[in-house]
C-alpha positions in Angstrom: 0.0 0.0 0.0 1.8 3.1 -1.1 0.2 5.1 1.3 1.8 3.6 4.1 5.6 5.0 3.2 5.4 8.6 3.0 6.3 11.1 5.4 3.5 14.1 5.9 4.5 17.5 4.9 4.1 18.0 9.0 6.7 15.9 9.5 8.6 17.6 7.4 11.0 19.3 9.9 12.5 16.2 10.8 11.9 14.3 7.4 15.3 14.4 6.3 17.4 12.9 9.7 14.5 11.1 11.0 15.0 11.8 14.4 11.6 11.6 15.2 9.5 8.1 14.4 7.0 9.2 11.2 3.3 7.9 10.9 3.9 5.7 8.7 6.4 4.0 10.5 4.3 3.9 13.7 1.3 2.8 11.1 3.4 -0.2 10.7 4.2 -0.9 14.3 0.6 -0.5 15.7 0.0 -3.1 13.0 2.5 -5.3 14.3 1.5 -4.5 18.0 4.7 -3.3 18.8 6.1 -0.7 21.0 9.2 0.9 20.6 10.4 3.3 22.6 12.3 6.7 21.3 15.4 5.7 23.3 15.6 2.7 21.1 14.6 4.1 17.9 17.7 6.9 18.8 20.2 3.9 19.0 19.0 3.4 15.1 21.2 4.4 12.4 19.9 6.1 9.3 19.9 2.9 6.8 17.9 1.1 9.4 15.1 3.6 10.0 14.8 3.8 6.3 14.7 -0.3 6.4 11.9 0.0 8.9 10.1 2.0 6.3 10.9 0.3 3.1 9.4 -3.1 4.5 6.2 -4.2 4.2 3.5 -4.4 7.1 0.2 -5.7 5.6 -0.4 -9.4 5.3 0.3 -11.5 8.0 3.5 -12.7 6.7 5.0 -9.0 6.2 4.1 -8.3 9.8 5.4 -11.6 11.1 9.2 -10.9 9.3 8.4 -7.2 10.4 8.6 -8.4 14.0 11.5 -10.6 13.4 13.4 -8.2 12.1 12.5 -5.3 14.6 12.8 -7.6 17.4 16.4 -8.5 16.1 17.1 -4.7 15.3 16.4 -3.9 18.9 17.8 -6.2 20.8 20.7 -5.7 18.3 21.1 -1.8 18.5 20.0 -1.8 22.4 20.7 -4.8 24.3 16.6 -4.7 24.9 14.0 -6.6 24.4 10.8 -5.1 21.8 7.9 -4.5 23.8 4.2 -5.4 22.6 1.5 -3.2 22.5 -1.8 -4.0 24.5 -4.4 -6.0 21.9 -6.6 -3.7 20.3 -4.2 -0.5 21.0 -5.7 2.6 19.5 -8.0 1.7 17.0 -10.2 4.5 17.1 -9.0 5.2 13.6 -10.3 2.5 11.8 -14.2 3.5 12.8 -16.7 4.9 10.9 -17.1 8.0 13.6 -15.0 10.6 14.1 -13.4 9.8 17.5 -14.6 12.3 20.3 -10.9 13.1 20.9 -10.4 14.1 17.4 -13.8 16.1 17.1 -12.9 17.8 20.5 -9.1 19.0 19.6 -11.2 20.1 16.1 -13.3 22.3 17.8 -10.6 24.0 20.1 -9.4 25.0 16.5 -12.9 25.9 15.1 -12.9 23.1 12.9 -15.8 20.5 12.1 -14.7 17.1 11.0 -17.9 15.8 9.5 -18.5 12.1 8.9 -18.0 12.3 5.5 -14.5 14.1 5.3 -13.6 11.4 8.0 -14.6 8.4 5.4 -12.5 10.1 2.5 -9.9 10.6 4.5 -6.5 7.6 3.6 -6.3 5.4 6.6 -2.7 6.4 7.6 -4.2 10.2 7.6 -7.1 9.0 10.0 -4.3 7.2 12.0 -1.9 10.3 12.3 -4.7 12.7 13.4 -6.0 9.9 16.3 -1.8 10.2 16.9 -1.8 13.8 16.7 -4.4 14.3 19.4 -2.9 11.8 22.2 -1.8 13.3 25.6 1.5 14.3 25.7 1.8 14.5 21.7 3.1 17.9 19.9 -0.2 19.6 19.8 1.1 22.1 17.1 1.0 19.4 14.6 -2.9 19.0 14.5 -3.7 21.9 13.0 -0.9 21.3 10.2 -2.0 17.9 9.5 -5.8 18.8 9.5 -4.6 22.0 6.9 -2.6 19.1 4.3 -5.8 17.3 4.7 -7.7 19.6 3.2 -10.1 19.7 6.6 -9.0 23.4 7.9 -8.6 26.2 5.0 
């Protein structure tokens, strides 16, 4: 699925090094219900971020080798052991609803996410704005993501 290997034009600022782990990398690990922490993805080098991206993370064999290979890759780079997500980890994305978190963040911002835009929206952009509006995430990159979109003018 192509769209799962792009970075956002919100990501943008840290597109280049990525210092920071994008959507659709995190798209891929909440598919593989896996966890990985920033400490670990710092002790990544360049080639295999990029890795992590390039693979696939659909069918149940992808996401198998997927968790082979981060497993390895962490334990590898770290000396740790990959941590699993809880089953059923933030799926809010995948409804038919807007999420209540997502519709209250939009209307701090003035901004009505009707059911419809929801639908039309790619999955990993419905993912990355459930992300976007998680405590303790950047708030200033909900509004930029809602903008590229096309939900905020």
């Amino acid at each position: 699925m192509e769209e799962t290997a792009k970075l956002f034009q919100f990501e943008a600022d840290f597109g280049a090094t990525l210092r920071c782990i994008p959507m659709f990398i995190r798209f891929k690990l909440d598919a593989a219900d896996l966890k990985l922490k920033m400490s670990q993805w710092a002790k990544f080098s360049l080639e295999d971020r990029r890795v992590m991206g390039e693979m696939p993370c659909e069918t149940e064999d992808e996401i198998a080798a997927y968790r082979l290979f981060l497993s390895n890759l962490v334990r590898e780079r770290t000396g740790e052991t990959l941590s699993n997500l809880p089953a059923g980890y933030d799926l809010e994305w995948q409804g038919e609803a807007v999420p209540e978190r997502v519709l209250a963040r939009a209307d701090e911002i003035g901004v009505v996410i009707s059911r419809d835009q929801w639908a039309s929206l790619l999955p990993l952009e419905r993912f990355a704005l459930v992300k976007l509006v998680r405590s303790g995430h950047e708030g200033r990159n909900f509004p930029r993501a809602l903008k590229e979109f096309g939900l905020l003018q």
